[in-house]
KOLGU-4560 file (N, C-alpha, C; in nm, 3 decimals, padded with zeros to 5 digits):
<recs>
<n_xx: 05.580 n_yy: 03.006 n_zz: 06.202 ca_xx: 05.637 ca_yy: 02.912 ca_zz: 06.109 c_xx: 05.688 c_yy: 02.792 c_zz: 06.187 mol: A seq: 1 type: UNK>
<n_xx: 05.671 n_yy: 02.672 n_zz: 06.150 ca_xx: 05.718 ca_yy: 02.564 ca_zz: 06.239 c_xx: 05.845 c_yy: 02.486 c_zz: 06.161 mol: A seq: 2 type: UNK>
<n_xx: 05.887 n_yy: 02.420 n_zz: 06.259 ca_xx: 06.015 ca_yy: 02.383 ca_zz: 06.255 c_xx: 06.042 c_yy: 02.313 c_zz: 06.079 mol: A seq: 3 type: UNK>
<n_xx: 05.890 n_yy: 02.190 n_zz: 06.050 ca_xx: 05.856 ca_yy: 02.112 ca_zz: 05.941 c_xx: 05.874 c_yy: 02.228 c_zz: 05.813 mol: A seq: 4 type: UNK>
<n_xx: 05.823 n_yy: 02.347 n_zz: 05.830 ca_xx: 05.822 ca_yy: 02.426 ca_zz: 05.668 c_xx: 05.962 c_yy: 02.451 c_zz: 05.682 mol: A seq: 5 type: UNK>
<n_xx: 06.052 n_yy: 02.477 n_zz: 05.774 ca_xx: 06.177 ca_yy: 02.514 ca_zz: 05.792 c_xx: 06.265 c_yy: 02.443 c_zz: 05.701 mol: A seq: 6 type: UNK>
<n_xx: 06.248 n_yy: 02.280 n_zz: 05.724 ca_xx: 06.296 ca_yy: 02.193 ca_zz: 05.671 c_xx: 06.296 c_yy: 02.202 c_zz: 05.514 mol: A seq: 7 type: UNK>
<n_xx: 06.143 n_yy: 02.211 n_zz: 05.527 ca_xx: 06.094 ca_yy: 02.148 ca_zz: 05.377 c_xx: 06.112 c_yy: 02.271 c_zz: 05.259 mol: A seq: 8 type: UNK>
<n_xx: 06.170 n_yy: 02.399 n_zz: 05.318 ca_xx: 06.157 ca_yy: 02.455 ca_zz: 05.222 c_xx: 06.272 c_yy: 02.503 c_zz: 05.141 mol: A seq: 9 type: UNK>
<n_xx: 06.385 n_yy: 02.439 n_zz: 05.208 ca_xx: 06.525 ca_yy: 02.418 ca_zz: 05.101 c_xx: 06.529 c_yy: 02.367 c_zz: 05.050 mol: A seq: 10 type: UNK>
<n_xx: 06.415 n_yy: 02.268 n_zz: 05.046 ca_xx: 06.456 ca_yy: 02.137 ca_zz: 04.951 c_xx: 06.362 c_yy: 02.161 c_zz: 04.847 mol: A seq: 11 type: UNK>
<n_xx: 06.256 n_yy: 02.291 n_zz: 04.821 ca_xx: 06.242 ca_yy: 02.323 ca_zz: 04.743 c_xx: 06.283 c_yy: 02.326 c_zz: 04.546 mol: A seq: 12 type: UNK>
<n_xx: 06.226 n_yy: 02.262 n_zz: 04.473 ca_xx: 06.295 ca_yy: 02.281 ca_zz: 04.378 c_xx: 06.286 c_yy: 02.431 c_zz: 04.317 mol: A seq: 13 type: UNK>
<n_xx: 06.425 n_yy: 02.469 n_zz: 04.267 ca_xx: 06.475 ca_yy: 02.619 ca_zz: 04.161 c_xx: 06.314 c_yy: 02.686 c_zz: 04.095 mol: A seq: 14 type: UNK>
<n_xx: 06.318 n_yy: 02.588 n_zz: 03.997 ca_xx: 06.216 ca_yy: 02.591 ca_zz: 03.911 c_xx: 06.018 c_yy: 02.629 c_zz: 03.932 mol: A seq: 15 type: UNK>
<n_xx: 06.044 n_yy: 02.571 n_zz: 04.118 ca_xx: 05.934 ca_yy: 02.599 ca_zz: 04.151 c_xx: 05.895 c_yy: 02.724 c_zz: 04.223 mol: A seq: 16 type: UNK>
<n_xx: 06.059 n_yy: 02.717 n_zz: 04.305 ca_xx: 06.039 ca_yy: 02.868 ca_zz: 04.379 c_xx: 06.015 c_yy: 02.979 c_zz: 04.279 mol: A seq: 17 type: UNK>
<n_xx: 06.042 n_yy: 02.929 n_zz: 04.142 ca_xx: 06.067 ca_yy: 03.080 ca_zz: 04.072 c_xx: 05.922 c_yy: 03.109 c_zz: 03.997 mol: A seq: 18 type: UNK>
<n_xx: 05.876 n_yy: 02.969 n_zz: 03.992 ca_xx: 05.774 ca_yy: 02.995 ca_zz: 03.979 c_xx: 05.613 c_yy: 03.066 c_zz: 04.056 mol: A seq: 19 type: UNK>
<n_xx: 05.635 n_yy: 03.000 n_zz: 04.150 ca_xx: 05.568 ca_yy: 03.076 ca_zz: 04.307 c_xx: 05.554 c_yy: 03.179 c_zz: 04.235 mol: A seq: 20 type: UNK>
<n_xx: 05.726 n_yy: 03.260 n_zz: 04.282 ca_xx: 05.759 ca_yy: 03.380 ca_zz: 04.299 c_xx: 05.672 c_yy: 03.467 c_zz: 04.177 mol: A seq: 21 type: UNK>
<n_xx: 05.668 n_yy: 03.397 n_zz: 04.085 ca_xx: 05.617 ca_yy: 03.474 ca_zz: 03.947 c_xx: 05.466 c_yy: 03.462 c_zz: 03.981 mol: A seq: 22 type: UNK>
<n_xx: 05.375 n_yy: 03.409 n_zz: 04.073 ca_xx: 05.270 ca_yy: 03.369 ca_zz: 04.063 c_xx: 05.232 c_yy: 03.483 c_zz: 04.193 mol: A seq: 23 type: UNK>
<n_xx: 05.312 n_yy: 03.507 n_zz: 04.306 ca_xx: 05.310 ca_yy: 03.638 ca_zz: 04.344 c_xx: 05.306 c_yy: 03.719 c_zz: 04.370 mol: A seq: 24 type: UNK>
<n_xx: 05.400 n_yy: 03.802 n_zz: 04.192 ca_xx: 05.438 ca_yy: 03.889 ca_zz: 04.204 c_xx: 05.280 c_yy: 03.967 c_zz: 04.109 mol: A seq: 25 type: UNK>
<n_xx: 05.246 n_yy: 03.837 n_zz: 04.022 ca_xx: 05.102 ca_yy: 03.863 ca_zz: 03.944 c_xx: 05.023 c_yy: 03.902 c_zz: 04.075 mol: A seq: 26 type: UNK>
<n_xx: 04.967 n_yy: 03.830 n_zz: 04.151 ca_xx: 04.882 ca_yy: 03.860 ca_zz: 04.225 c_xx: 04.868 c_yy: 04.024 c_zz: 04.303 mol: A seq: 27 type: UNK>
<n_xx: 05.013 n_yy: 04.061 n_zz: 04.328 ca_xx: 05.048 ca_yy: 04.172 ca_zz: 04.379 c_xx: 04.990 c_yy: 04.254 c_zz: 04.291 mol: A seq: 28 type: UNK>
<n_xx: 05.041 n_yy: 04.217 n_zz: 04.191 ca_xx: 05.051 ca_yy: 04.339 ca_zz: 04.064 c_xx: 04.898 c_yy: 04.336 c_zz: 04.076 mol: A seq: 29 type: UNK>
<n_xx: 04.817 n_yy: 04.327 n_zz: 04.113 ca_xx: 04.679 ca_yy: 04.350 ca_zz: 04.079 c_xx: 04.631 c_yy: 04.435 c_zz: 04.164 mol: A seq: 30 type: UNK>
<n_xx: 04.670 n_yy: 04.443 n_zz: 04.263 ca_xx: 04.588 ca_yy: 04.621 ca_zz: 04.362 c_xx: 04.495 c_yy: 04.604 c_zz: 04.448 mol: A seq: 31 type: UNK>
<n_xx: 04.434 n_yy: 04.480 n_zz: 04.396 ca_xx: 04.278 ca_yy: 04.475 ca_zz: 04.467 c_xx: 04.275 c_yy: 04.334 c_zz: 04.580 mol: A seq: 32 type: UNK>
<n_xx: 04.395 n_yy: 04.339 n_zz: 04.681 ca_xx: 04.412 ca_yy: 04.290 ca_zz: 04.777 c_xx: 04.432 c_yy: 04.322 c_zz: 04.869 mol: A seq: 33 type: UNK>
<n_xx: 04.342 n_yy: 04.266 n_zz: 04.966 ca_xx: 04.333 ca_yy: 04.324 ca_zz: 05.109 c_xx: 04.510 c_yy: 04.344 c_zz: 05.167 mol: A seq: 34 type: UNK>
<n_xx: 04.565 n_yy: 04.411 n_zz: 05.269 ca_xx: 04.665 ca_yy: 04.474 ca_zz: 05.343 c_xx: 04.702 c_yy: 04.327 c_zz: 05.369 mol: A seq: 35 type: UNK>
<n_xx: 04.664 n_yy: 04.276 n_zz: 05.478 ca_xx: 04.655 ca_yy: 04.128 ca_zz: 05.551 c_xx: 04.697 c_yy: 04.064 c_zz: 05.429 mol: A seq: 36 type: UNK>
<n_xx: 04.641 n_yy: 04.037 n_zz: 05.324 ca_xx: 04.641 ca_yy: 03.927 ca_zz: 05.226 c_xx: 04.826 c_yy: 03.970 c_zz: 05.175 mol: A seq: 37 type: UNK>
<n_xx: 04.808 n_yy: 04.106 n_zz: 05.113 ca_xx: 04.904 ca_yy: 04.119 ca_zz: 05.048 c_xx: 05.062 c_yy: 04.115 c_zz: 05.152 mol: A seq: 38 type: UNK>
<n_xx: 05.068 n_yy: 04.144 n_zz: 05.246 ca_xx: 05.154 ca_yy: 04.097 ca_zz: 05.354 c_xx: 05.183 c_yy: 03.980 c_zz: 05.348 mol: A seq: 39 type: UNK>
<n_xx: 05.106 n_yy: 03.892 n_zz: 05.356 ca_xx: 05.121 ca_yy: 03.740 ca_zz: 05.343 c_xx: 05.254 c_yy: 03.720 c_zz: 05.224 mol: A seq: 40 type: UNK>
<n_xx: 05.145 n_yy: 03.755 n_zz: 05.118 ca_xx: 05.208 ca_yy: 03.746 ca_zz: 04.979 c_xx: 05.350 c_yy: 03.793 c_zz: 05.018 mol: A seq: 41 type: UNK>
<n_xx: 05.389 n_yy: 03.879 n_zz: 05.044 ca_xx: 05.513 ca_yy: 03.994 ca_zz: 05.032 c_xx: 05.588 c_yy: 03.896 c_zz: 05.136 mol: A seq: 42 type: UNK>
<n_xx: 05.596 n_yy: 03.831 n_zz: 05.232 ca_xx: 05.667 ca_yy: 03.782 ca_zz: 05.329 c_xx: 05.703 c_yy: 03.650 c_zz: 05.252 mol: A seq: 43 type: UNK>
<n_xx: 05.611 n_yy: 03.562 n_zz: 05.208 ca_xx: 05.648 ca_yy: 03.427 ca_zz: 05.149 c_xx: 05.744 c_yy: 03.500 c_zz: 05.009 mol: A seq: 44 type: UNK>
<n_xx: 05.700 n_yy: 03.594 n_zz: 04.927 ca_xx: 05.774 ca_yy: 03.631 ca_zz: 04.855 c_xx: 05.928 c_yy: 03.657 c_zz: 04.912 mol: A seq: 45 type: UNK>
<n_xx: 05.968 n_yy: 03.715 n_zz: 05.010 ca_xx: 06.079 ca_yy: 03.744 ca_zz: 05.036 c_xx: 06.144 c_yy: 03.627 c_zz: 05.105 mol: A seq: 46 type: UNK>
<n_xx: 06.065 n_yy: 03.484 n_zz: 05.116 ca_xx: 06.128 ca_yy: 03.412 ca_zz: 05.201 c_xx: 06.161 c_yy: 03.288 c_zz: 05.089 mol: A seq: 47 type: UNK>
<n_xx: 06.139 n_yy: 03.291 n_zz: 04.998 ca_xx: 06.112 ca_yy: 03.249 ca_zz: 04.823 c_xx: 06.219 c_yy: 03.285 c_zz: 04.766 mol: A seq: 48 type: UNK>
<n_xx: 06.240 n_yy: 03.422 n_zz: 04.780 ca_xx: 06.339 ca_yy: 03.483 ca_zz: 04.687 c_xx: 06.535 c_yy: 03.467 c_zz: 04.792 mol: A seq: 49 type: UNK>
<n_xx: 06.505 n_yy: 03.389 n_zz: 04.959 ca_xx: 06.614 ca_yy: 03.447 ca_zz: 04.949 c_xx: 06.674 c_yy: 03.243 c_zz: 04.969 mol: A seq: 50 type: UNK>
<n_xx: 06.553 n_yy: 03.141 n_zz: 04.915 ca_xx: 06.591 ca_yy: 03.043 ca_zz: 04.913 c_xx: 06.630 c_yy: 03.036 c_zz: 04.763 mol: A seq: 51 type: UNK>
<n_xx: 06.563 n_yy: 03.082 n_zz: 04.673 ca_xx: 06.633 ca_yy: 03.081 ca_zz: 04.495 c_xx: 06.736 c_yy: 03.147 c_zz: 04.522 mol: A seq: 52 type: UNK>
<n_xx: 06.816 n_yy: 03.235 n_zz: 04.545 ca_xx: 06.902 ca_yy: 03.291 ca_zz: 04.613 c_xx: 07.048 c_yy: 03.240 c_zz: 04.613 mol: A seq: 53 type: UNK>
<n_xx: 06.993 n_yy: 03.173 n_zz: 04.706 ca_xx: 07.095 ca_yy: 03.060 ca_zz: 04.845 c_xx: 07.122 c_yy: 02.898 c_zz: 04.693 mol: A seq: 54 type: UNK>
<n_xx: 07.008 n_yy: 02.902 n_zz: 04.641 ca_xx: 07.061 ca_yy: 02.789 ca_zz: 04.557 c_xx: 07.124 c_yy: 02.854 c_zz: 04.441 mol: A seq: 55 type: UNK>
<n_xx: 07.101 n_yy: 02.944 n_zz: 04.395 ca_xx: 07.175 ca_yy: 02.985 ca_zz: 04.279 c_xx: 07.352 c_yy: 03.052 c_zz: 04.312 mol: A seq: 56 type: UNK>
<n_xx: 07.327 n_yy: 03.079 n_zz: 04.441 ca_xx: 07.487 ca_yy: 03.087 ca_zz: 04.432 c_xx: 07.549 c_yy: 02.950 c_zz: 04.463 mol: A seq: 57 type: UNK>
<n_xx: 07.487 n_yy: 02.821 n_zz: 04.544 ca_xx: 07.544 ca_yy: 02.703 ca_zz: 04.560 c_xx: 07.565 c_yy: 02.686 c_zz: 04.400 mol: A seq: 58 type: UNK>
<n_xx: 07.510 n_yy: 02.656 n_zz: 04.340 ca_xx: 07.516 ca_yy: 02.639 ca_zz: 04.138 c_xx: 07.647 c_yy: 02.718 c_zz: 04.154 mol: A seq: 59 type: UNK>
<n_xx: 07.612 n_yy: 02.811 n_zz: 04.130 ca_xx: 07.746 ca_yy: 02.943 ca_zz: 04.068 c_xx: 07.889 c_yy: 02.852 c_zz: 04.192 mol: A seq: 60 type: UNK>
<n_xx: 07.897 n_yy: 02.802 n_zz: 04.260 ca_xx: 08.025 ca_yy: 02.759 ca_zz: 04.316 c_xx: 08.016 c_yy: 02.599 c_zz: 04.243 mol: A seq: 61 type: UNK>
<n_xx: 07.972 n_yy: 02.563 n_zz: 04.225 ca_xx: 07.974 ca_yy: 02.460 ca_zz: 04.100 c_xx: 07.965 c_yy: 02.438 c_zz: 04.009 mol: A seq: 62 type: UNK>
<n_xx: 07.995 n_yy: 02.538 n_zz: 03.957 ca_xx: 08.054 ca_yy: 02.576 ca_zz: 03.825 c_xx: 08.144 c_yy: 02.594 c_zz: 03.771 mol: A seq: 63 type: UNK>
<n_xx: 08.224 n_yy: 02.528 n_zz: 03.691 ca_xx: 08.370 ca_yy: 02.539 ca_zz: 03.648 c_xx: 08.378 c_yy: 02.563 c_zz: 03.505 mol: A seq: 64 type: UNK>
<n_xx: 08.456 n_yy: 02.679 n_zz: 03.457 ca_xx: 08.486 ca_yy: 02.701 ca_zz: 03.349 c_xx: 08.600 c_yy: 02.604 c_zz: 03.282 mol: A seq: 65 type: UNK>
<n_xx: 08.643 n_yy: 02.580 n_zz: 03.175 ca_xx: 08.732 ca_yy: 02.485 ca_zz: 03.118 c_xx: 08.781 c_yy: 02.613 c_zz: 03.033 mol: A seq: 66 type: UNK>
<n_xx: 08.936 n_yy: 02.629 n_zz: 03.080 ca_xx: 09.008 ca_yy: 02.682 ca_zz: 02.984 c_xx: 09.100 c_yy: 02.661 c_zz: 02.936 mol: A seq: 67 type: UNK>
<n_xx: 09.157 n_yy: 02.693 n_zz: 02.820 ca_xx: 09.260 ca_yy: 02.649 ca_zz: 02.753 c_xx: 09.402 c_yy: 02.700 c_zz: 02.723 mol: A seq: 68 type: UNK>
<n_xx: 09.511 n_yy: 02.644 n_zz: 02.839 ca_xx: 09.616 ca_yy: 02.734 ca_zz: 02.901 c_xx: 09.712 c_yy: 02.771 c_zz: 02.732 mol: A seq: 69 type: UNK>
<n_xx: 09.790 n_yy: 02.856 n_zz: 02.761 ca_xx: 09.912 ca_yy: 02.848 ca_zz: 02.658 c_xx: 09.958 c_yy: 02.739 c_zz: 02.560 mol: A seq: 70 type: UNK>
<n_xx: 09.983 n_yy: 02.689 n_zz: 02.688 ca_xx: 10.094 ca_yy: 02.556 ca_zz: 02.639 c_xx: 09.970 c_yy: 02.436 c_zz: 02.606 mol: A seq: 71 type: UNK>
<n_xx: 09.896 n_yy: 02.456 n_zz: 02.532 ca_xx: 09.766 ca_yy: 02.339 ca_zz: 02.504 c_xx: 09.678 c_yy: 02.281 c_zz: 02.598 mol: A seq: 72 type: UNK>
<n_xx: 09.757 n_yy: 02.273 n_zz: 02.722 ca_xx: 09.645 ca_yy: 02.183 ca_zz: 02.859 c_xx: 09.567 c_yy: 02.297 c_zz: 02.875 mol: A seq: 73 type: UNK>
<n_xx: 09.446 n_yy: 02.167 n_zz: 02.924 ca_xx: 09.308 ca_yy: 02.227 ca_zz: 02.993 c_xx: 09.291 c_yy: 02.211 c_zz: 03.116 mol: A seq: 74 type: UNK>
<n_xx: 09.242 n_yy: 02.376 n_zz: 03.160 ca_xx: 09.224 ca_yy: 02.341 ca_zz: 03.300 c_xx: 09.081 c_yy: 02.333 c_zz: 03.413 mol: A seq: 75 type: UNK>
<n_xx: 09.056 n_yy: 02.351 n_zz: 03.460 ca_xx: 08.926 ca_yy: 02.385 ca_zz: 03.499 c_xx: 08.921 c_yy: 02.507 c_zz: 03.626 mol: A seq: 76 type: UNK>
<n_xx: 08.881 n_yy: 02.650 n_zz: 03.612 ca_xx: 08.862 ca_yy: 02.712 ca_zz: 03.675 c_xx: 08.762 c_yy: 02.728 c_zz: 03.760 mol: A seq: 77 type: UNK>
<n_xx: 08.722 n_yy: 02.829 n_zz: 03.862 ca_xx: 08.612 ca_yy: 02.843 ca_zz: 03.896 c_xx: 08.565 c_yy: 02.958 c_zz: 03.840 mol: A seq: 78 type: UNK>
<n_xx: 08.406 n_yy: 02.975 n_zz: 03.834 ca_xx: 08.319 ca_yy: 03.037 ca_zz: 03.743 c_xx: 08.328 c_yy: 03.196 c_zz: 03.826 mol: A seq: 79 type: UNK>
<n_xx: 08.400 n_yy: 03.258 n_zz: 03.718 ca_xx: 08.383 ca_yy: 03.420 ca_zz: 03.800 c_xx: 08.269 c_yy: 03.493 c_zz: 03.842 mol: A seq: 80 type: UNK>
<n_xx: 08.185 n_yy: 03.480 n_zz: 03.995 ca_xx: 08.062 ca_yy: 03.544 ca_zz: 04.005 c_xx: 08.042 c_yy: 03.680 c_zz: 03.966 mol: A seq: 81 type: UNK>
<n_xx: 08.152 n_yy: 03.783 n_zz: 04.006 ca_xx: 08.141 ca_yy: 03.896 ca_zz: 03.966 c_xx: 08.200 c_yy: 03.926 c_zz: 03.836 mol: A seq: 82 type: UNK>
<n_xx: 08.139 n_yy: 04.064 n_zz: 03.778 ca_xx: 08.254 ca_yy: 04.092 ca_zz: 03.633 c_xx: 08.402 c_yy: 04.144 c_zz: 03.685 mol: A seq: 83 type: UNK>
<n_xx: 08.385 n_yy: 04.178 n_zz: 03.815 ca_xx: 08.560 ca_yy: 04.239 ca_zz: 03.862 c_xx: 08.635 c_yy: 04.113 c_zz: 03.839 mol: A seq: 84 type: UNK>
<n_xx: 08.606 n_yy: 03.997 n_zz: 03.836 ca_xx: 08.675 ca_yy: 03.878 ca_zz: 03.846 c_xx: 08.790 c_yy: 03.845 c_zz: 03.749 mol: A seq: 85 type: UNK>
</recs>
């Protein structure tokens, strides 16, 4: 892998990695690919899935809930990632 895909592949858009990823996971799902081939597949897949990843929790920390205290003011929280939250 060279330094250039390194770069270029955070800057990836959401929408596309997820799409890739869905494009795939079809191909996988089909059986009738060589070892070599499907390796390929399975590595860009996992290197796909951990850049959608990495952007969806940047989102989830920019995310602010607006709530509405007692006493009438609004405030802006941050978005609880987990349900323990």
């Amino acid at each position: 892998m060279s330094d250039k895909n390194e770069r270029a592949e955070p800057e990836l858009a959401f929408e596309a990695g997820l799409e890739r990823l869905e494009r795939i996971v079809k191909e996988l799902e089909q059986g009738d690919l060589p070892l070599e081939r499907a390796l390929e597949l399975f590595e860009e897949g996992m290197r796909l899935s951990g850049i959608c990843r990495g952007q969806l929790e940047a989102a989830e920390n920019k995310v602010e809930l607006l709530v509405k205290k007692s006493d009438g003011k609004v405030e802006a929280v941050p978005f609880p990632v987990n349900e323990d939250e």
